[in-house]
N, C-alpha and C positions, 0 to 999 in steps of 0.2 A: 395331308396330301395337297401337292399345290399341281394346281391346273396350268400348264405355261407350254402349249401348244401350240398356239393360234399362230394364226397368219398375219394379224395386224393389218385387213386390209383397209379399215377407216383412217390406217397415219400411214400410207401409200406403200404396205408393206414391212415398215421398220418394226424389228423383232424388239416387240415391247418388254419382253422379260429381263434384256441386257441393256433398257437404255437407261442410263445415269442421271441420276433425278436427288438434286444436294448432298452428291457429292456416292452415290451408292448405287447398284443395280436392283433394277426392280425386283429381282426375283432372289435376290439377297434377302432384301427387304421383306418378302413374304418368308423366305426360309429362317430367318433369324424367328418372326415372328410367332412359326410354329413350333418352334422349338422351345421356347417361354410359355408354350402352353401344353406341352405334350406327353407330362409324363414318362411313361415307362418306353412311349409309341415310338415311332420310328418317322422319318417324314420321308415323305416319297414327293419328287418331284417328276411328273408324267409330260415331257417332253417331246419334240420332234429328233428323229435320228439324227442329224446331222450338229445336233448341238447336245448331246448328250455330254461329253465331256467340259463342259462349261460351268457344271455346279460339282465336281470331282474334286475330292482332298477333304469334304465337311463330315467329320464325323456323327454318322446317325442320320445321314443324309445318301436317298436312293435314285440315282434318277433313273426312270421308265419310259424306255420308249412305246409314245403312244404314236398312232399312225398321221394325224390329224387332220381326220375324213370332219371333224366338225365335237365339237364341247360334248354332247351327248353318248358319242359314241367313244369316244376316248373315256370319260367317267367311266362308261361299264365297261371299260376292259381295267382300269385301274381299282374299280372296285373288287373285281375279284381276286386282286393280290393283297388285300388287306384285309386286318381284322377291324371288329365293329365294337364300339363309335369311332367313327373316321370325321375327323375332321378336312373339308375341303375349302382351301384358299385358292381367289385369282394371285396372278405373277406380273399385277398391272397398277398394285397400290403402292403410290411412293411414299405413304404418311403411312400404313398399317400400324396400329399398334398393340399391346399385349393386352392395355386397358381396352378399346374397342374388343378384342377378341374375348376376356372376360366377363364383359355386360352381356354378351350374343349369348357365351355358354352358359350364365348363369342363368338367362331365358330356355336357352335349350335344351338343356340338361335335366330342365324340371318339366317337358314336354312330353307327350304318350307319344306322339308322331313318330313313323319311322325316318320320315326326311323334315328338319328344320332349314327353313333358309331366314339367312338377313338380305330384308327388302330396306333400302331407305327411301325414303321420300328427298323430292328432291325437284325444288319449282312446282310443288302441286300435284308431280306424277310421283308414282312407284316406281322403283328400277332395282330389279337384280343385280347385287353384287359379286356373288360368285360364290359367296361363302356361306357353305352349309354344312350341316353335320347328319350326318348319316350314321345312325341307329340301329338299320339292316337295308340293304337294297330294294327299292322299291316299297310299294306299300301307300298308307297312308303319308299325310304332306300336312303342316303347318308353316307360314311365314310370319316369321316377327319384324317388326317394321321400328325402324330407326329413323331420325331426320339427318340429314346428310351434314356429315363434320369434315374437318379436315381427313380424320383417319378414316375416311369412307372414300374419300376421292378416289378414283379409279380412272386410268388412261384409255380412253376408247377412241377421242375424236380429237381433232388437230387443239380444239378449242380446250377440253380438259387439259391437255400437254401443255398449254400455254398457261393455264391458271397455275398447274401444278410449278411449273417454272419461276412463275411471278412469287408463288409463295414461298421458295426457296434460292431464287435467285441465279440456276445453271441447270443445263442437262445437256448431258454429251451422248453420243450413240457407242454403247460398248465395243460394236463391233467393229468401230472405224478405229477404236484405239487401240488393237492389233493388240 
């Protein structure tokens, strides 16, 4: 399940799930990426109404609209449309990859926790990536901690969009490309 809600207001608004980041959409980029790991699963993409038709035509691909009162409460309403283990992606990684996703699950998978998250470190602090797996709702909590790679970058502040650019060289905003 990919999380791609938000309102973006650390990059003045611009809906981070459609902006184009070497040469692809963010939220492509998560959807491709849960789909190399999913199994039998289904991937749900928990969106805002007015962009629901924007991930339309991927097979095995749902999008849900979520209200987007805020990450919390959008999770529990898309948890209860799915079954467990659910795996949950941001829709804000432009490097994601299958191999990052692999090393998480093979930590989380062997976990009693009902909620795993990946923490990376990163300059010394912990930060929440968005990405966890869910076991049953609620419950007990385990995080496993990663050092921050390429495939962890995540776009939150003007400053990340700029590194992620430097590391691949463009990024256009989906939505202005009509």
């Amino acid at each position: 399940m990919i999380m791609a809600g938000g309102r973006g207001e650390r990059l003045g608004g611009l809906k981070k799930p459609f902006l184009i980041i070497c040469g692809k959409r963010l939220i492509d980029v998560s959807i491709d990426a849960a789909e190399k790991v999913r199994g039998n699963g289904k991937v749900y993409v928990c969106m805002r109404g007015e962009d629901l038709g924007k991930v339309e035509g991927r097979e095995g691909v749902q999008a849900v609209e979520c209200p987007g009162l805020g990450y919390v409460e959008d999770l529990s309403l898309i948890l209860k449309r799915v079954t467990f283990p659910a795996l949950i992606l941001p829709g804000d990684m432009p490097f994601l990859s299958r191999e990052a996703l692999e090393r998480f699950l093979d930590k989380a998978l062997n976990s009693k926790a009902d909620v795993v998250t990946l923490v990376k470190m990163r300059s010394g602090s912990a930060e929440e990536t968005g990405i966890s797996l869910f076991n049953r709702e609620g419950g007990s909590w385990e995080n496993v901690y990663f050092n921050e790679d390429r495939d962890l970058l995540d776009i939150d502040t003007p400053e990340d969009l700029k590194k992620a650019v430097e590391l691949c060289g463009s990024t256009e905003e989906g939505e202005k490309r009509g």
